[in-house]
Rosetta silent file (secondary structure, phi, psi, omega in degrees, C-alpha in Angstrom):
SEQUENCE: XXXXXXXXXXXXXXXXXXXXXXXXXXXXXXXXXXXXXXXXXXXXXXXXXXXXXXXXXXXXXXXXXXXXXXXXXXXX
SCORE:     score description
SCORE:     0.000 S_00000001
   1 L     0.000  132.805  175.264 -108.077   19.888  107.423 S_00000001
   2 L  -123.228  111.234 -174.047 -111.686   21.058  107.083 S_00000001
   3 L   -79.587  110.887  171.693 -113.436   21.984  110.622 S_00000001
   4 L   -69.687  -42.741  161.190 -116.801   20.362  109.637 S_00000001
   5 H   -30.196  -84.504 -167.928 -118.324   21.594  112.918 S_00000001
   6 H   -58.400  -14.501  162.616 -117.934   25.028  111.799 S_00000001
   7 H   -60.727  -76.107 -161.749 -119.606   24.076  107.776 S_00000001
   8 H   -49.097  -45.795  152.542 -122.566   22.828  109.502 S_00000001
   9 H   -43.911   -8.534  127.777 -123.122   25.475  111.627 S_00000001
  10 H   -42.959  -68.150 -171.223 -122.777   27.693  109.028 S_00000001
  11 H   -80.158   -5.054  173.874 -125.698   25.585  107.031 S_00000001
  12 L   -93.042  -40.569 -170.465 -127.763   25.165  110.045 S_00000001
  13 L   -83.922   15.156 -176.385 -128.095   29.395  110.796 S_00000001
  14 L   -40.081  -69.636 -157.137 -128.480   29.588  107.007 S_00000001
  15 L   -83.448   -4.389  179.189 -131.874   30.573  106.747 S_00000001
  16 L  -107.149  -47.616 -156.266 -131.969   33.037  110.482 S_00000001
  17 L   -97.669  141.043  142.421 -128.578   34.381  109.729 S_00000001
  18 L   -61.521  157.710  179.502 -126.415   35.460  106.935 S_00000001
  19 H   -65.763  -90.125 -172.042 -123.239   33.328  106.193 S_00000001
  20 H   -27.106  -33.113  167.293 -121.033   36.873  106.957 S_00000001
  21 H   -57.108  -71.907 -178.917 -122.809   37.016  110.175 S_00000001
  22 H   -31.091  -60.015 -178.530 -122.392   33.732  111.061 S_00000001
  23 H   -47.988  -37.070 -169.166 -118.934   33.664  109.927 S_00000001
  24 H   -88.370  -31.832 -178.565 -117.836   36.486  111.765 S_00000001
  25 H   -90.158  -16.134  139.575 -119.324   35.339  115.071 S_00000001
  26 H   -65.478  -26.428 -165.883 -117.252   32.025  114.722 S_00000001
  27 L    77.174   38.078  165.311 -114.586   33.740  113.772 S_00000001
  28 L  -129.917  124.529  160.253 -113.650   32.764  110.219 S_00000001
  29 L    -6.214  104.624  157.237 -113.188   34.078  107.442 S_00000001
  30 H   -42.426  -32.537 -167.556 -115.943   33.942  104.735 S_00000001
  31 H   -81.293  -36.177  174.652 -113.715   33.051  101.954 S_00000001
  32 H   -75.247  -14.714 -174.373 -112.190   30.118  104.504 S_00000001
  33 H   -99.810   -6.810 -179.686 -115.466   28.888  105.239 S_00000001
  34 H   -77.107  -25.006 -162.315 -116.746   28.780  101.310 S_00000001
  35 H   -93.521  -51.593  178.992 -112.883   27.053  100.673 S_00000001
  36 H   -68.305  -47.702 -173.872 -113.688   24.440  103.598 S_00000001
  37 H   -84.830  -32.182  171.191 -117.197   23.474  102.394 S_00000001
  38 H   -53.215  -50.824  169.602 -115.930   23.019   98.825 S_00000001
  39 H   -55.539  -36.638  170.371 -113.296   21.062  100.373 S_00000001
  40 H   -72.088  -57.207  157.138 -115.452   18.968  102.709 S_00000001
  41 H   -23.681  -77.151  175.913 -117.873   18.349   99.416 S_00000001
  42 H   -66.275  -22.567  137.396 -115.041   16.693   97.713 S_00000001
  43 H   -41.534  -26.051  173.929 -113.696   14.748  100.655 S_00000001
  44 H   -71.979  -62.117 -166.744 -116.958   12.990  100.828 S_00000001
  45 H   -45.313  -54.368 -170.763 -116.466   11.499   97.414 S_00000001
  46 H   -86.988   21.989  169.567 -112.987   10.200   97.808 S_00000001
  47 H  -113.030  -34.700  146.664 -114.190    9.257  101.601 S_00000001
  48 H   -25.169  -70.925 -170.831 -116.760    7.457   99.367 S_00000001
  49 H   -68.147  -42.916 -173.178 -114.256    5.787   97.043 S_00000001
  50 H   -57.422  -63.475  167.170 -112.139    4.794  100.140 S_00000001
  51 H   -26.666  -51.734 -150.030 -114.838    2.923  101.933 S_00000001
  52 H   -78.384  -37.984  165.297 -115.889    0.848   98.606 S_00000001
  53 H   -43.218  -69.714 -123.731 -111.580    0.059   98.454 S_00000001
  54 H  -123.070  -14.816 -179.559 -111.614   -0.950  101.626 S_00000001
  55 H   -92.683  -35.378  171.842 -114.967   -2.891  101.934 S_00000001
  56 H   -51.940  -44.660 -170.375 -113.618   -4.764   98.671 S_00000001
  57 H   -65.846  -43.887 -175.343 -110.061   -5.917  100.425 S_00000001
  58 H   -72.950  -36.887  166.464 -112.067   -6.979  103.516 S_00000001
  59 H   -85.781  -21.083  127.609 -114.133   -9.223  101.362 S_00000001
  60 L   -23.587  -18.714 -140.916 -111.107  -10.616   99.562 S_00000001
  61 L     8.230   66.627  155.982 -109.675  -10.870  102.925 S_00000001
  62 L    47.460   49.854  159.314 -106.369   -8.572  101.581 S_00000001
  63 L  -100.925  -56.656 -162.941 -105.248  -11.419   99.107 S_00000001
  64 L   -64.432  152.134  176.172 -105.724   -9.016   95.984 S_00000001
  65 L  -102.779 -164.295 -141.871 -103.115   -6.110   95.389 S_00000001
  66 H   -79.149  -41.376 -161.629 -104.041   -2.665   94.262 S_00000001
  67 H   -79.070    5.030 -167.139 -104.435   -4.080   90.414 S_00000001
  68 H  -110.005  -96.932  179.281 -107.184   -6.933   91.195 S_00000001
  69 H   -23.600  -45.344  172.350 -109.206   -4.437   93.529 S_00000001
  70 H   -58.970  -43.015  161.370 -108.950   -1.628   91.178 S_00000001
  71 H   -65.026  -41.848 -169.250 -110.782   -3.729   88.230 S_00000001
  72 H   -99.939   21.336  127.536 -113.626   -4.998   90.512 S_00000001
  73 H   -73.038  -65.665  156.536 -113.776   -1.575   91.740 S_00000001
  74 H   -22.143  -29.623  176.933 -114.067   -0.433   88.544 S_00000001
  75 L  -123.190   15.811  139.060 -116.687   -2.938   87.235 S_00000001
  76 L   -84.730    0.000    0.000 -118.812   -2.844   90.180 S_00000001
């Protein structure tokens, strides 16, 4: 789970604050919040990929299985 709340708020107090300030006055860890925004970075992609999955199936209306939807993911 990555508390996104506490990334952004981190990236909004960026530029008045330090991240160790910041960090400390949420009450997390620097190294958990640098571990959570990597992690929240790469959840977007494969929250990405999910959508595109799932917008394909809906226009199919969920007749194709995972190997028909995977090529016209793949070649769109």
């Amino acid at each position: 789970m990555v508390p996104t709340v506490d990334v952004q708020l981190v990236k909004e107090f960026m530029g008045i604050r330090s991240v160790s300030e910041v960090c400390q006055q949420l009450g997390v860890a620097r190294a958990s919040y640098y571990r959570w925004r990597k992690n929240s970075e790469d959840r977007t992609e494969k929250e990405i990929r999910n959508q595109k999955i799932g917008e394909l199936c809906k226009l199919h209306k969920y007749r194709y299985g995972y190997r028909k939807i995977t090529l016209k993911f793949l070649n769109s």
